[in-house]
N, C-alpha and C positions, 0 to 999 in steps of 0.2 A: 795637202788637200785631203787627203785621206784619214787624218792625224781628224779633221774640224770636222769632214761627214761622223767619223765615229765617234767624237764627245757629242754630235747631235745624236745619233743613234743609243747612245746611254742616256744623254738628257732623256729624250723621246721612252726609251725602256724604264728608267727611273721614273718618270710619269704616269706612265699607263701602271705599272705597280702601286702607286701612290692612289691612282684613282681606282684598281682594280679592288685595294685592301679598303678605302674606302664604301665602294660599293657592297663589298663580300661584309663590310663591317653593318651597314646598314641593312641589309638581308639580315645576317642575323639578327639583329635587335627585332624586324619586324618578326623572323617567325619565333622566337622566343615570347612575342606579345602573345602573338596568336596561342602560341602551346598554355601559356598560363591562361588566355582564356578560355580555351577548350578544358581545362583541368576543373578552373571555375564552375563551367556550365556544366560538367559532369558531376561535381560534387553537388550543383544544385539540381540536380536531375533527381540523384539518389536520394536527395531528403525528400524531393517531392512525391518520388515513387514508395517511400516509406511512411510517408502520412496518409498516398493513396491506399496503403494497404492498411493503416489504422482505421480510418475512416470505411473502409470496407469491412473491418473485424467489429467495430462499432455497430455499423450498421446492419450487421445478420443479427448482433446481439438485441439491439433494439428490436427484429424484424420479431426473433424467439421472444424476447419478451411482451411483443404485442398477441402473438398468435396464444400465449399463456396467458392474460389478461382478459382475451375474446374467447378463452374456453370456457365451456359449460363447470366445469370443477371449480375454477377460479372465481364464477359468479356463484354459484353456491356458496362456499367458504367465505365470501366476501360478505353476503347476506347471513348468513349464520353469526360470521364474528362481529359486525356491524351494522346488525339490523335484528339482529337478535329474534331471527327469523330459523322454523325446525323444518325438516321435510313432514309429509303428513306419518309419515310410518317411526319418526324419532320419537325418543323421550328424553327429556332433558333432566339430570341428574344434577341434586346442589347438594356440594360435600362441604360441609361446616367445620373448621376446627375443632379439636377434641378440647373439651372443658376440664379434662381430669389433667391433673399436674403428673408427671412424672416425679417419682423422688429425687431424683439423678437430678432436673435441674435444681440452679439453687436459687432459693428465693433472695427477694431485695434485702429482707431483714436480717439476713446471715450475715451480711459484711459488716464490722464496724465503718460507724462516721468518720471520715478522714476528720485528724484535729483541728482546729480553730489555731491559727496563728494569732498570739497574742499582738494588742496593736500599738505598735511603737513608732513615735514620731517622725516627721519626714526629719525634721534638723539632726536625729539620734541615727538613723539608718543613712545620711551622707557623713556625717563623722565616723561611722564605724566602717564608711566602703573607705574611705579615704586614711584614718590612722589606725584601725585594730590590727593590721596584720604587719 
């Protein structure tokens, strides 16, 4: 009797291991899901908190380029080079190119004409790519 209680005691031991590895098997796979989503969500955190800081580097830039744009300098400048507009106290100065030649450069006539290739038939210039050499 004692012999049948303890192969029930091993069945019964053999079991609860069987269901123990099982369980401890399923634990892990769930927290293993979990870690890889948490890795996920963190990696998608960082890109988001890297674009929010783009967008914030962006956007002082734009803020400095409007506060440049709304200045009194910028509208000046802006009318002077396209509106062709003076203050009352300017004079507007127009510098002409200089008419006198320098010796140093060289005139168009110095150079000979590059030659005239004489004109030779299309049938004459595929025989000659084809047998002259």
């Amino acid at each position: 009797m004692n012999n049948g209680r303890s192969k029930i005691k091993a069945f019964f031991l053999k079991v609860t291991i069987f269901i123990g590895i099982v369980v401890l098997a399923f634990i892990s796979v769930g927290i293993y899901k979990e870690m890889s989503q948490k890795k996920q969500i963190q990696s998608q955190i960082q890109q988001l908190q890297q674009e929010a800081q783009q967008i914030t580097h962006d956007n002082a830039l734009a803020q400095e380029k409007i506060a440049y744009l709304e200045s009194k300098d910028y509208q000046e400048k802006a009318a002077k080079d396209n509106l062709n507009m003076q203050s009352p106290d300017e004079n507007a100065v127009i510098v002409k190119p200089s008419v006198v030649q320098n010796s140093e450069t060289p005139k168009v006539t110095d150079y000979p004409a590059p030659p005239v290739p004489p004109q030779v038939p299309n049938h004459v210039k595929w025989w000659d790519y084809f047998f002259k050499y």
